[in-house]
mmCIF entry with sequence, helices, sheets and N, C-alpha, C, O atoms, coordinates in Angstrom:
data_MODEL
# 
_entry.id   MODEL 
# 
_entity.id                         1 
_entity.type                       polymer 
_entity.pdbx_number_of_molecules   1 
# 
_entity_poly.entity_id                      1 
_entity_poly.type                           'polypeptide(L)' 
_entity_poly.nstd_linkage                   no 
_entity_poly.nstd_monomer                   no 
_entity_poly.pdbx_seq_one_letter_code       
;(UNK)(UNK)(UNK)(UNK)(UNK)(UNK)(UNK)(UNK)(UNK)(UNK)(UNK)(UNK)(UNK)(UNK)(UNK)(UNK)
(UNK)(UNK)(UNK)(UNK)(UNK)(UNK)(UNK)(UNK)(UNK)(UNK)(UNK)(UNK)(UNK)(UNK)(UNK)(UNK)
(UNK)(UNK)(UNK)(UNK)(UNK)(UNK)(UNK)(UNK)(UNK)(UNK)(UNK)(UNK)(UNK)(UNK)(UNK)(UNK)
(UNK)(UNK)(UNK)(UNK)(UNK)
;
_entity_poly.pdbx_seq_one_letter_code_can   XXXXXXXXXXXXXXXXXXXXXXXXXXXXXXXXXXXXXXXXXXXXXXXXXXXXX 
_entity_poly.pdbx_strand_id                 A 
# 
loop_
_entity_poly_seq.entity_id 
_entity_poly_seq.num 
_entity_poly_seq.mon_id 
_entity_poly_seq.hetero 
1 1  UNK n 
1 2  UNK n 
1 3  UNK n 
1 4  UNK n 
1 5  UNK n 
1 6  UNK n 
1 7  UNK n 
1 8  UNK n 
1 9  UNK n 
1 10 UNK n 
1 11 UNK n 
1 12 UNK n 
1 13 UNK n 
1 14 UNK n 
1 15 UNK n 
1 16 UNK n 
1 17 UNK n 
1 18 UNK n 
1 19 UNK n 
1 20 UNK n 
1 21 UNK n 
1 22 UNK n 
1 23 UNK n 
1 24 UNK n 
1 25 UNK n 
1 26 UNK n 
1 27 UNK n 
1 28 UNK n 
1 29 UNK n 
1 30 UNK n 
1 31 UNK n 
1 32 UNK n 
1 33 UNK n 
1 34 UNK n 
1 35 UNK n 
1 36 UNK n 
1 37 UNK n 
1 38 UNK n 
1 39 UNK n 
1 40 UNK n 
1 41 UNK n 
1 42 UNK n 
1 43 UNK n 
1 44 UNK n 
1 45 UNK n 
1 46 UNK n 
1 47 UNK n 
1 48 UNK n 
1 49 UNK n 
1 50 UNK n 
1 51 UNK n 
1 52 UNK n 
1 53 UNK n 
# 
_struct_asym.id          A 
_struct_asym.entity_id   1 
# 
loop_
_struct_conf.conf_type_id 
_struct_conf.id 
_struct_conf.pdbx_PDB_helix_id 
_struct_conf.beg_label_comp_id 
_struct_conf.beg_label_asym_id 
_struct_conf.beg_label_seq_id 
_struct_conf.pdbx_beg_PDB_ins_code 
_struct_conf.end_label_comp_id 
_struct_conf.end_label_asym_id 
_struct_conf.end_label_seq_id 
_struct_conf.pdbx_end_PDB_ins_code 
_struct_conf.beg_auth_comp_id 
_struct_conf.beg_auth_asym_id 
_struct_conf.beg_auth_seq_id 
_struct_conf.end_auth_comp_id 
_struct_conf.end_auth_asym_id 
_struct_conf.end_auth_seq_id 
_struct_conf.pdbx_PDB_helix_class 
_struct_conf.details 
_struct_conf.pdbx_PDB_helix_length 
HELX_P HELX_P1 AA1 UNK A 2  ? UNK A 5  ? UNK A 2  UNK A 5  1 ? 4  
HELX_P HELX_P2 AA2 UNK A 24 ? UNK A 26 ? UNK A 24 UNK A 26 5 ? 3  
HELX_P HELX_P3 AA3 UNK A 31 ? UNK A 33 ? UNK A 31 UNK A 33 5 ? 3  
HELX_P HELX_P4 AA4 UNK A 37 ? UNK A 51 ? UNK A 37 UNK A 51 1 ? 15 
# 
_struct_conf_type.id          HELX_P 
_struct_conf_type.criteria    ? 
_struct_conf_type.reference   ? 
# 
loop_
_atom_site.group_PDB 
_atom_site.id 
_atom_site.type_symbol 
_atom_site.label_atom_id 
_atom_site.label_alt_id 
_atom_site.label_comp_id 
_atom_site.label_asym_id 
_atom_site.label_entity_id 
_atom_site.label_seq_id 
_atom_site.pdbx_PDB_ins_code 
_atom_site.Cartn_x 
_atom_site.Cartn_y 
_atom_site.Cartn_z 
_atom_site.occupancy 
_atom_site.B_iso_or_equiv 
_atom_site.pdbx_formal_charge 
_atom_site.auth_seq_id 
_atom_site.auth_comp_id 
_atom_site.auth_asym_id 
_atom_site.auth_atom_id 
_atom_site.pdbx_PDB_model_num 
ATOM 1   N N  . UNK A 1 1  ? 118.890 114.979 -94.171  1.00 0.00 ? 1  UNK A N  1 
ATOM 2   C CA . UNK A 1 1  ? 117.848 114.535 -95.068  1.00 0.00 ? 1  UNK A CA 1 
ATOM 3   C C  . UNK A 1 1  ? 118.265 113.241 -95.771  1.00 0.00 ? 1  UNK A C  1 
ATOM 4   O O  . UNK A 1 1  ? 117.469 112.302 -95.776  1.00 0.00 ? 1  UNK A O  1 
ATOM 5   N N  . UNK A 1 2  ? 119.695 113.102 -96.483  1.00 0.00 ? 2  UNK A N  1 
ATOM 6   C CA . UNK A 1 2  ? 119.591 112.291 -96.962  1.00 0.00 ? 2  UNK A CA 1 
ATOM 7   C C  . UNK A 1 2  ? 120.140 111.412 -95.953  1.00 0.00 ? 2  UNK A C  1 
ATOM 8   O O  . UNK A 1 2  ? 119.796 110.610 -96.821  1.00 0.00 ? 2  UNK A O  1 
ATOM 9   N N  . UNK A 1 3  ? 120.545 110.878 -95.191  1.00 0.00 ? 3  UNK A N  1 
ATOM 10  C CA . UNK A 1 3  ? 120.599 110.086 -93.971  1.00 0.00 ? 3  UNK A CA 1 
ATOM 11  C C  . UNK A 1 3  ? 118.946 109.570 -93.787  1.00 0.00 ? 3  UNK A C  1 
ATOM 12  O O  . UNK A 1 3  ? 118.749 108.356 -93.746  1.00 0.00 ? 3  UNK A O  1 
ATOM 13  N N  . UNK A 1 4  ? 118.039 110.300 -93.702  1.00 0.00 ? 4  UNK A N  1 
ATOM 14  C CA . UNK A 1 4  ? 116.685 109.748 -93.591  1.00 0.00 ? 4  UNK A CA 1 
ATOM 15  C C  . UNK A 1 4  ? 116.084 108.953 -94.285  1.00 0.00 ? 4  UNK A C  1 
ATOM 16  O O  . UNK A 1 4  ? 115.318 108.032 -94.003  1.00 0.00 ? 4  UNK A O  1 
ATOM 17  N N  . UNK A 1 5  ? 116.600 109.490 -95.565  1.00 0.00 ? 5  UNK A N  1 
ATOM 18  C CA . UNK A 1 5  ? 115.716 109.080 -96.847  1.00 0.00 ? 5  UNK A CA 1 
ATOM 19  C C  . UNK A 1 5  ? 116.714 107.312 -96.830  1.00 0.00 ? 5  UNK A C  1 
ATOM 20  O O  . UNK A 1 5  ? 116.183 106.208 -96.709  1.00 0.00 ? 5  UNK A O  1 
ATOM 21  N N  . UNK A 1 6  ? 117.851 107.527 -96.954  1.00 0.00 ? 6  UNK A N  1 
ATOM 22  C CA . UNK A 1 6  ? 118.675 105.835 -96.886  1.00 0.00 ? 6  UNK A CA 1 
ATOM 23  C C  . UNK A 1 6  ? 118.344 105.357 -95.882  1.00 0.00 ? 6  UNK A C  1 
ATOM 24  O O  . UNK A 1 6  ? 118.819 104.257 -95.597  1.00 0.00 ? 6  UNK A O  1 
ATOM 25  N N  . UNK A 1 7  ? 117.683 105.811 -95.239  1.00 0.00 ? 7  UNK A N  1 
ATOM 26  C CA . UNK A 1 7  ? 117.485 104.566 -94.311  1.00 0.00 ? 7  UNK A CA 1 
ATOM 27  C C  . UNK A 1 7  ? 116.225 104.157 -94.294  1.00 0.00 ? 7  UNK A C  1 
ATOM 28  O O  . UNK A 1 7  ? 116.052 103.288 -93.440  1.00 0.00 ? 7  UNK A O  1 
ATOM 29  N N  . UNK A 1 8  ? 114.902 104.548 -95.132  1.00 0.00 ? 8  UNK A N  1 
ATOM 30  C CA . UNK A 1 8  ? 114.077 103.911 -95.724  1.00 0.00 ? 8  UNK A CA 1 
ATOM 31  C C  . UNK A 1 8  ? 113.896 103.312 -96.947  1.00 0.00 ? 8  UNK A C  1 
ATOM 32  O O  . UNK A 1 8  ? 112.775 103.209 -97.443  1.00 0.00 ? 8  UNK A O  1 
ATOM 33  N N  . UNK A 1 9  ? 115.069 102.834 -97.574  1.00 0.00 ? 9  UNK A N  1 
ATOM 34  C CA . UNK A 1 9  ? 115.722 102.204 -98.984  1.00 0.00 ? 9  UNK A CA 1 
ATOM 35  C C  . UNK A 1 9  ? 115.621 101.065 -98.912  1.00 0.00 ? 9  UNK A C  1 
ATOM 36  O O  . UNK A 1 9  ? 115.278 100.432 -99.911  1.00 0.00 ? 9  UNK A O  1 
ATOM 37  N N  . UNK A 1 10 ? 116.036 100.076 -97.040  1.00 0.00 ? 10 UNK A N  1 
ATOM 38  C CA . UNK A 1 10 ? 115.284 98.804  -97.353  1.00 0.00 ? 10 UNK A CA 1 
ATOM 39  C C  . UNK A 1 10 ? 113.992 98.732  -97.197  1.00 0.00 ? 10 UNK A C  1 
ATOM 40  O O  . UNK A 1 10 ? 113.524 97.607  -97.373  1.00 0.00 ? 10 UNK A O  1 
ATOM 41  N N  . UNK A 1 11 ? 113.078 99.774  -96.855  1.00 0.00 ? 11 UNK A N  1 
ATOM 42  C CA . UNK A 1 11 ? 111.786 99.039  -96.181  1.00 0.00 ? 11 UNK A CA 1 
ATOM 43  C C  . UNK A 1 11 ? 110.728 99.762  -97.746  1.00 0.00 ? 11 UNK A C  1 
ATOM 44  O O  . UNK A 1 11 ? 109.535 99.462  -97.717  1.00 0.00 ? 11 UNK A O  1 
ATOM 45  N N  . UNK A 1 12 ? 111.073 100.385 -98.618  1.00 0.00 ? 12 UNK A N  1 
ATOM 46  C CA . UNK A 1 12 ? 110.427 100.637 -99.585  1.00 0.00 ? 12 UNK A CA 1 
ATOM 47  C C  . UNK A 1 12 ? 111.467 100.073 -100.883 1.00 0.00 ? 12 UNK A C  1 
ATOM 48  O O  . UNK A 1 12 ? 112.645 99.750  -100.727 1.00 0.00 ? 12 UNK A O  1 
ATOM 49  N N  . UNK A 1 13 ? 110.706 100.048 -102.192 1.00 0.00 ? 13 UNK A N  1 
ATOM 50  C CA . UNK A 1 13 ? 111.167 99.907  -103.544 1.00 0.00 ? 13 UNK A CA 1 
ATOM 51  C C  . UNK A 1 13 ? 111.962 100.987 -103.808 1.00 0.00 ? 13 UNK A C  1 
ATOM 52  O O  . UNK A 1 13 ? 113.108 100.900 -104.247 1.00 0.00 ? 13 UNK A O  1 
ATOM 53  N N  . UNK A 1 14 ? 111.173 102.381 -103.460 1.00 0.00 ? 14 UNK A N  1 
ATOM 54  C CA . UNK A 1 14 ? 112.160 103.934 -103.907 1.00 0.00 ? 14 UNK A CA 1 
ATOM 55  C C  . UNK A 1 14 ? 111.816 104.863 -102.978 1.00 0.00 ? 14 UNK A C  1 
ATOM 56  O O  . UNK A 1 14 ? 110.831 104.943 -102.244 1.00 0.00 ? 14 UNK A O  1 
ATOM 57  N N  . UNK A 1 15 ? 112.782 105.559 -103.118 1.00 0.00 ? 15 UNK A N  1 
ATOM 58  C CA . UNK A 1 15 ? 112.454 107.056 -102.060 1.00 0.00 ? 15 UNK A CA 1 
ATOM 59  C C  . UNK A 1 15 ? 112.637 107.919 -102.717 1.00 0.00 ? 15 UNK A C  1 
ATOM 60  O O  . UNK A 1 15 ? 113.449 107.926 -103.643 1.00 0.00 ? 15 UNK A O  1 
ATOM 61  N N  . UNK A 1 16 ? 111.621 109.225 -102.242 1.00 0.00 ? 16 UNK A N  1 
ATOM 62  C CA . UNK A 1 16 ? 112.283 110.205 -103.485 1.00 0.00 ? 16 UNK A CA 1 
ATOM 63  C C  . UNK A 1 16 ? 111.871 111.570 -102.065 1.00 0.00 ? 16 UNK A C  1 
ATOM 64  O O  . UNK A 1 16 ? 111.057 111.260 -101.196 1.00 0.00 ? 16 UNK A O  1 
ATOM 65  N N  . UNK A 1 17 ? 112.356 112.581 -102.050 1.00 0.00 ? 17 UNK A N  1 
ATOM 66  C CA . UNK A 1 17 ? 112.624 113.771 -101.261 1.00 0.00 ? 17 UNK A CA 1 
ATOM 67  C C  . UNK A 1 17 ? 112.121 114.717 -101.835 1.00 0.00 ? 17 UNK A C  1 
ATOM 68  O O  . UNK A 1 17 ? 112.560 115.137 -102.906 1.00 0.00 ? 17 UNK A O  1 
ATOM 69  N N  . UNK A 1 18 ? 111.152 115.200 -101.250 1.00 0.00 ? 18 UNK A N  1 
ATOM 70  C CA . UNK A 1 18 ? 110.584 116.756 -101.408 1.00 0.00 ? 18 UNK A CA 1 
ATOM 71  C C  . UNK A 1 18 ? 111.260 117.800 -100.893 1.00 0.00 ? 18 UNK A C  1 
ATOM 72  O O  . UNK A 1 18 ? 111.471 117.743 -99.681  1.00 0.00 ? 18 UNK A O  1 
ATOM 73  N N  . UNK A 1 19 ? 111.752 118.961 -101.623 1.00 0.00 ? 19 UNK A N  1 
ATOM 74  C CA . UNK A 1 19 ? 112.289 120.031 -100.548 1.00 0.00 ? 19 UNK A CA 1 
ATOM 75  C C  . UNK A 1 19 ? 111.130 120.839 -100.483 1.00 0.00 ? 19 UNK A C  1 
ATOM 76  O O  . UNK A 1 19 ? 110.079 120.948 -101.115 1.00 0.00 ? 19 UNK A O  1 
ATOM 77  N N  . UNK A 1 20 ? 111.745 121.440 -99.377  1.00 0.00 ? 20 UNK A N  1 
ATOM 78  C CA . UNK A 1 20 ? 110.542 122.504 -98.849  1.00 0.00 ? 20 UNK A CA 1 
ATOM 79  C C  . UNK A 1 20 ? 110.052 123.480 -99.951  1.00 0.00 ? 20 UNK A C  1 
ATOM 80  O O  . UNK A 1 20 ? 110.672 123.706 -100.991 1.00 0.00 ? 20 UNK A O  1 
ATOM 81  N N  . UNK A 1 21 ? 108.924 124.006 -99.615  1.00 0.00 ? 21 UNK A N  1 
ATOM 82  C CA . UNK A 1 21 ? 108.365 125.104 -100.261 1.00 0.00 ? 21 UNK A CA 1 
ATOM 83  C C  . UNK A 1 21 ? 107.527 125.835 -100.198 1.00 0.00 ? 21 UNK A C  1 
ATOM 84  O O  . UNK A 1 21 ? 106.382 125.385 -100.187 1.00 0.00 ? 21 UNK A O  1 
ATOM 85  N N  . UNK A 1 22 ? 107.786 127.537 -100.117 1.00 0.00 ? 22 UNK A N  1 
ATOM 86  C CA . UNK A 1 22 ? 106.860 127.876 -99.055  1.00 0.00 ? 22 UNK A CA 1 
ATOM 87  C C  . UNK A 1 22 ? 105.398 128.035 -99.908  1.00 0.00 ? 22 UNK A C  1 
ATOM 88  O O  . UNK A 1 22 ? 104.665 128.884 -99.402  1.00 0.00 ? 22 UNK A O  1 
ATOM 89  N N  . UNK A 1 23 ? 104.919 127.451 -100.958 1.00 0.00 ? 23 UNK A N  1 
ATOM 90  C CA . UNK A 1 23 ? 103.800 127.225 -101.622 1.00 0.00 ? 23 UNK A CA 1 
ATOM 91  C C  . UNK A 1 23 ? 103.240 126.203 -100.958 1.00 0.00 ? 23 UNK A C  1 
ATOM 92  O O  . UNK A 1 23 ? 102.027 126.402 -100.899 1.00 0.00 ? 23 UNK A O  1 
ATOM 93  N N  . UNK A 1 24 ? 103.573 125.132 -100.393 1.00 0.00 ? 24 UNK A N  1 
ATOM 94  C CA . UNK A 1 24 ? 103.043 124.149 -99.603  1.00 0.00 ? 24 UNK A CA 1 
ATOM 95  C C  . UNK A 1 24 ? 102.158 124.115 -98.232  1.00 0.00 ? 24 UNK A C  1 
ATOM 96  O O  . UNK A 1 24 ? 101.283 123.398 -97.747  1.00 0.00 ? 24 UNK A O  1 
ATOM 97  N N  . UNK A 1 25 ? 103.015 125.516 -97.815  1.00 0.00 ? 25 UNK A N  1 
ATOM 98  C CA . UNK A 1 25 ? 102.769 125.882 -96.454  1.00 0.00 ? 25 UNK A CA 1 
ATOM 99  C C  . UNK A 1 25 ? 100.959 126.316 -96.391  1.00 0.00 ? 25 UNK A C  1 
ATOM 100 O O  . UNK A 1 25 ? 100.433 125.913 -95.354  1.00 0.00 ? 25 UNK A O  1 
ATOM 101 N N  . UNK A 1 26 ? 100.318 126.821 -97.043  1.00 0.00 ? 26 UNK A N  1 
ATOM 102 C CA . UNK A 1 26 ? 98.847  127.793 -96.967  1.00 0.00 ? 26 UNK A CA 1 
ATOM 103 C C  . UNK A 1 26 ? 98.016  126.538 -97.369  1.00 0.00 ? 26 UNK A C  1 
ATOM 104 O O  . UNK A 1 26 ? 96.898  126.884 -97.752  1.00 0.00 ? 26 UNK A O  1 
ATOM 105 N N  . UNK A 1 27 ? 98.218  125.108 -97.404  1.00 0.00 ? 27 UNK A N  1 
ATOM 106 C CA . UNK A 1 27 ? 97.713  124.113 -97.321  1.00 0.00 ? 27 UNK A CA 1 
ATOM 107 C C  . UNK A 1 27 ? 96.629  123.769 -98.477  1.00 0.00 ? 27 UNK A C  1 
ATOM 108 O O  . UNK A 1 27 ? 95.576  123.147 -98.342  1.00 0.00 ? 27 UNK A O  1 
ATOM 109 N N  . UNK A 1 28 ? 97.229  124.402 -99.769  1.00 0.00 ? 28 UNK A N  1 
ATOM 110 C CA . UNK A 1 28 ? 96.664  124.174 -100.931 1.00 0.00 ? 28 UNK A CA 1 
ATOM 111 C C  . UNK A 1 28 ? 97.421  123.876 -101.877 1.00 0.00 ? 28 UNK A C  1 
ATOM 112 O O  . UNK A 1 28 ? 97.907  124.751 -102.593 1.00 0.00 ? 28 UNK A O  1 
ATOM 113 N N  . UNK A 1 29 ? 97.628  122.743 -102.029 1.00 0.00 ? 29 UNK A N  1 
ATOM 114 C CA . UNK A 1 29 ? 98.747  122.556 -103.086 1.00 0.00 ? 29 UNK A CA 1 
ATOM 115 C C  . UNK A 1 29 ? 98.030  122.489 -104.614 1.00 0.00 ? 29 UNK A C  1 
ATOM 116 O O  . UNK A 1 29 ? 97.071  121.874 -105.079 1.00 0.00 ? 29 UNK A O  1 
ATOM 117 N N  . UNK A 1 30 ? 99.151  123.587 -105.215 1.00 0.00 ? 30 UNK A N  1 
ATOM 118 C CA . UNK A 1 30 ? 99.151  123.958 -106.678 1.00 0.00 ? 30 UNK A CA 1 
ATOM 119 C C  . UNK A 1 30 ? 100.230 123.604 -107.254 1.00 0.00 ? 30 UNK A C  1 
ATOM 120 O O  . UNK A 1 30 ? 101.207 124.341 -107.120 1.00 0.00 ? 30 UNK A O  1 
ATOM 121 N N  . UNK A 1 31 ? 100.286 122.996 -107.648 1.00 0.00 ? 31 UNK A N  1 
ATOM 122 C CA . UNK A 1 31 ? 101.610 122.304 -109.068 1.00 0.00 ? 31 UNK A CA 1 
ATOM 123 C C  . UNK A 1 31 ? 102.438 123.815 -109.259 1.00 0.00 ? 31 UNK A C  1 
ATOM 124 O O  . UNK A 1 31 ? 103.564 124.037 -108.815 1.00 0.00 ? 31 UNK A O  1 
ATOM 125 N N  . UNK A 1 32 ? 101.557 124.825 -110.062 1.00 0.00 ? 32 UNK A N  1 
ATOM 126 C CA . UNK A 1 32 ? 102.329 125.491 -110.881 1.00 0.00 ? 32 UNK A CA 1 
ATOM 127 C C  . UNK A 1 32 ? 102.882 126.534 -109.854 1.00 0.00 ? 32 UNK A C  1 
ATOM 128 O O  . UNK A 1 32 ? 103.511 127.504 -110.275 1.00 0.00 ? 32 UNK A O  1 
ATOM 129 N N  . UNK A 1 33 ? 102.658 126.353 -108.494 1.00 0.00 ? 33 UNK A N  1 
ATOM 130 C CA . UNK A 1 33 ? 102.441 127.784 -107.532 1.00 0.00 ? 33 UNK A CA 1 
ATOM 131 C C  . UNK A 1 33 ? 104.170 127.366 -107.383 1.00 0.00 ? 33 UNK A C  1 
ATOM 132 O O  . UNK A 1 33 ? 104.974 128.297 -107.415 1.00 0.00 ? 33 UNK A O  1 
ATOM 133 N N  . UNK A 1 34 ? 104.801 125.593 -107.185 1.00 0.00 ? 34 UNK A N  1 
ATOM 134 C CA . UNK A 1 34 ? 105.923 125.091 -106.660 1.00 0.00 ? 34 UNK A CA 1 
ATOM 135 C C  . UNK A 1 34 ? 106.897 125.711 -107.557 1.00 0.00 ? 34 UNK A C  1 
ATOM 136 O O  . UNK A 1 34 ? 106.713 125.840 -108.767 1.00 0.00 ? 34 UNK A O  1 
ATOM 137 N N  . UNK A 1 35 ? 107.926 126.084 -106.932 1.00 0.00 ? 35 UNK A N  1 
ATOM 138 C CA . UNK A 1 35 ? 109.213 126.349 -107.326 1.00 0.00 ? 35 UNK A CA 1 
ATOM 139 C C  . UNK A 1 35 ? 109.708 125.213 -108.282 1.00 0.00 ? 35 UNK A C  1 
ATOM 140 O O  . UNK A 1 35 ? 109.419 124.072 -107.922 1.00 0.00 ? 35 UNK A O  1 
ATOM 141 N N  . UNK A 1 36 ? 110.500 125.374 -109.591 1.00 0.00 ? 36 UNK A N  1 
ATOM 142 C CA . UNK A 1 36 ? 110.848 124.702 -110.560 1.00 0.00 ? 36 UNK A CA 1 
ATOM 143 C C  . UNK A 1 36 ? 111.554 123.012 -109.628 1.00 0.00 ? 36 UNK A C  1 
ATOM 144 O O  . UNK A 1 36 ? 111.008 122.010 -110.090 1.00 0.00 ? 36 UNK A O  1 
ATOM 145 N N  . UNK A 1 37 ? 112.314 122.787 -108.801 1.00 0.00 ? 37 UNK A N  1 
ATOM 146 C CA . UNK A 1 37 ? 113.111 122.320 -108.312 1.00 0.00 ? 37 UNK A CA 1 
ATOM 147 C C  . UNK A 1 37 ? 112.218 121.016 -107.359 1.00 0.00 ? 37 UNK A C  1 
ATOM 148 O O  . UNK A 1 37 ? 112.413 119.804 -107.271 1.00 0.00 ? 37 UNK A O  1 
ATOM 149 N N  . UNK A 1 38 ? 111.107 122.006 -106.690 1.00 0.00 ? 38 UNK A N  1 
ATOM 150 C CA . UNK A 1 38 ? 109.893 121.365 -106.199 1.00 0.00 ? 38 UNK A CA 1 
ATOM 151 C C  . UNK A 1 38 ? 109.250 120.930 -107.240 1.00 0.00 ? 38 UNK A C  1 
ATOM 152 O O  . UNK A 1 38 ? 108.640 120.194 -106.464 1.00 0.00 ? 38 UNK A O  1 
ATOM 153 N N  . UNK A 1 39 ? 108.741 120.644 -108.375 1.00 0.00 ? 39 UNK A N  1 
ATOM 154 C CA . UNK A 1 39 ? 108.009 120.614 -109.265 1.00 0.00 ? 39 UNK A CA 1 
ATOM 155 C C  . UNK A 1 39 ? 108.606 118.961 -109.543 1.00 0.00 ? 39 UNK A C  1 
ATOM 156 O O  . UNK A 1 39 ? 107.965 117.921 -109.388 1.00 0.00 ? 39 UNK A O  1 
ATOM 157 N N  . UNK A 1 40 ? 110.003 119.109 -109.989 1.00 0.00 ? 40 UNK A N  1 
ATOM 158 C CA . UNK A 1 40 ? 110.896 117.890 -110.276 1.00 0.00 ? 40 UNK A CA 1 
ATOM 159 C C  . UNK A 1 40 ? 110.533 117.001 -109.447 1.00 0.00 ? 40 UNK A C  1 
ATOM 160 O O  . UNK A 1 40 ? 109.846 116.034 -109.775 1.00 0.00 ? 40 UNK A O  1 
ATOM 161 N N  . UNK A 1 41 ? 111.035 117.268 -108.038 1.00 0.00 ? 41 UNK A N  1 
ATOM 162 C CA . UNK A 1 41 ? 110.713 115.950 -107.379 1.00 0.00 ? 41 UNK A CA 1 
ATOM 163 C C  . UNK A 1 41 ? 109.560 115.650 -107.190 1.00 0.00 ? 41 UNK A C  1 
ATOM 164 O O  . UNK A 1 41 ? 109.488 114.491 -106.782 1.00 0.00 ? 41 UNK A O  1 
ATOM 165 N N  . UNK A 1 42 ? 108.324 116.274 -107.318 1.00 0.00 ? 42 UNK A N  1 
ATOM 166 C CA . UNK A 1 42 ? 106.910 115.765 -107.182 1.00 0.00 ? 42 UNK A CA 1 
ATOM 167 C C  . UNK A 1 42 ? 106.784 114.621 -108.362 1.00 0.00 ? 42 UNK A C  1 
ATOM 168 O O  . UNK A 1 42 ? 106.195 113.541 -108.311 1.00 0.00 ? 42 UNK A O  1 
ATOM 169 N N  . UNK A 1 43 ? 107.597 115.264 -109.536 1.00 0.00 ? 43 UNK A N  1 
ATOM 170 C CA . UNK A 1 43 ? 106.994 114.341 -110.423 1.00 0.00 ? 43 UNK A CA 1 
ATOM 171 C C  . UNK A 1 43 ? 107.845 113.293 -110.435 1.00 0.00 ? 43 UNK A C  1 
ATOM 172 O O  . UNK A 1 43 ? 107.451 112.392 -111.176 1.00 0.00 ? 43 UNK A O  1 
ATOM 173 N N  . UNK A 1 44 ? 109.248 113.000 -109.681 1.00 0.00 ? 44 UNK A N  1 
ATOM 174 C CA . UNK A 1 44 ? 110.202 111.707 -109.579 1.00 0.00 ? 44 UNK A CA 1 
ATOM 175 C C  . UNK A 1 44 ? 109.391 110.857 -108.495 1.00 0.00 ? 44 UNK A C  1 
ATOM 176 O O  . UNK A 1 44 ? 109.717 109.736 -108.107 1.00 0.00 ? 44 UNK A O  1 
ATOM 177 N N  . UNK A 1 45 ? 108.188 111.646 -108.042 1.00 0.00 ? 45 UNK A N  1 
ATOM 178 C CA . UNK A 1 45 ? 107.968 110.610 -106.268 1.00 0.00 ? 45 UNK A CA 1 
ATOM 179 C C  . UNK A 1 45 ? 106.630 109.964 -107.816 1.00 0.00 ? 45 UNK A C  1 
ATOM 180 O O  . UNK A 1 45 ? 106.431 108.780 -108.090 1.00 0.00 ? 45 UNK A O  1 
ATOM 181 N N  . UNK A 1 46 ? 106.090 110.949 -108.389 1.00 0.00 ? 46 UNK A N  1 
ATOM 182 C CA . UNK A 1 46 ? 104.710 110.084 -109.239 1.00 0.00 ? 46 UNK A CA 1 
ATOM 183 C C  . UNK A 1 46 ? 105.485 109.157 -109.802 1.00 0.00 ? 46 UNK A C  1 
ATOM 184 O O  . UNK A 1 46 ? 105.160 108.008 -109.503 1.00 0.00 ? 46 UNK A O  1 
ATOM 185 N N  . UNK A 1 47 ? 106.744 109.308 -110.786 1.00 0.00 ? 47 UNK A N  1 
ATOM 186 C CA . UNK A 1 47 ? 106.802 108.126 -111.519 1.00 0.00 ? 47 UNK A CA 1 
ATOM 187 C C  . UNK A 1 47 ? 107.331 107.161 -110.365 1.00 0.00 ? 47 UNK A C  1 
ATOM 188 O O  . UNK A 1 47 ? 106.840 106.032 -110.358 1.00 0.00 ? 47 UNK A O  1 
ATOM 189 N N  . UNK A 1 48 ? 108.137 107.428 -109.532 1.00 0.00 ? 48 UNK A N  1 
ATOM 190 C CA . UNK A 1 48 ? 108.445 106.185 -107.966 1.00 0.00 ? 48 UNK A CA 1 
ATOM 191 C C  . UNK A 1 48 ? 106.948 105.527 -108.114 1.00 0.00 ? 48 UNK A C  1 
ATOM 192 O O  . UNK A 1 48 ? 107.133 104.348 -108.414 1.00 0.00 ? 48 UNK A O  1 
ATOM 193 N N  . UNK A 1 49 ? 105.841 105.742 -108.045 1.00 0.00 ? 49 UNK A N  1 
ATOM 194 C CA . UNK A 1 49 ? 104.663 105.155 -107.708 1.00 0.00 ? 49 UNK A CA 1 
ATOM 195 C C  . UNK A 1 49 ? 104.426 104.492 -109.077 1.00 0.00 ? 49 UNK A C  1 
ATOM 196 O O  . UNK A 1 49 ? 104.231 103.278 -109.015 1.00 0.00 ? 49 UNK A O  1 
ATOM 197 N N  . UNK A 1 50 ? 104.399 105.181 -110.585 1.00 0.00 ? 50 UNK A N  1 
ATOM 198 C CA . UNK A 1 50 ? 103.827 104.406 -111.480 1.00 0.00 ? 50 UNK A CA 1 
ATOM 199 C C  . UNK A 1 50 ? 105.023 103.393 -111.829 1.00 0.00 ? 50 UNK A C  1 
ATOM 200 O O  . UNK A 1 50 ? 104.867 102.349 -112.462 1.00 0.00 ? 50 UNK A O  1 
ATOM 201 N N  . UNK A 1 51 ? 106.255 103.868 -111.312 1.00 0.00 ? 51 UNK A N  1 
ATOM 202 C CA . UNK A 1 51 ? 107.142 102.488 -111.644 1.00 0.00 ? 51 UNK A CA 1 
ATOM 203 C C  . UNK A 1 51 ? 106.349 100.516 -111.427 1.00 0.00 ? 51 UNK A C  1 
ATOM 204 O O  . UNK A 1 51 ? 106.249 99.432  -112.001 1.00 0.00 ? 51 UNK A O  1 
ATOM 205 N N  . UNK A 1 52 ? 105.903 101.466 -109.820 1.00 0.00 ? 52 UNK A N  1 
ATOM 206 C CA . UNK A 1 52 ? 105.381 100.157 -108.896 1.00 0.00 ? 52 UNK A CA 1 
ATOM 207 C C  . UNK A 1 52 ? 104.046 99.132  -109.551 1.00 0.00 ? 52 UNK A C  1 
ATOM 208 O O  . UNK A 1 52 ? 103.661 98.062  -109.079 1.00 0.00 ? 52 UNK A O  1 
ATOM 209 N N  . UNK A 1 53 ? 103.655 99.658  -110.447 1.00 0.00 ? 53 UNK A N  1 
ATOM 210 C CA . UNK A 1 53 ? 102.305 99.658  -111.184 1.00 0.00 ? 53 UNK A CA 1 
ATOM 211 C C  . UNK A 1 53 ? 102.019 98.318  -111.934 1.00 0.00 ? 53 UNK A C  1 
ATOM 212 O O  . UNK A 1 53 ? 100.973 98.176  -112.568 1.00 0.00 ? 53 UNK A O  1 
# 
């Protein structure tokens, strides 16, 4: 994973990594359904985006 993620470090500003979760899987994503850990990085990939702003 993280081998993947560095190697899209030059072609974007930031990268940020979702881990899996099996709340994701039934193709309705709910904030509060994500595991604490999942929750974090959703909101490190939003501020990655409002950084860009």
């Amino acid at each position: 994973m993280k081998r993947v993620a560095d190697g899209y470090k030059t072609l974007a500003r930031d990268v940020a990594t979702i881990p899996f979760d099996p709340a994701i899987v039934d193709g309705i994503l709910r904030y509060d359904a994500l595991r604490p850990n999942t929750q974090r990085a959703w909101l490190a990939a939003g501020a990655a985006v409002a950084r860009g702003l």
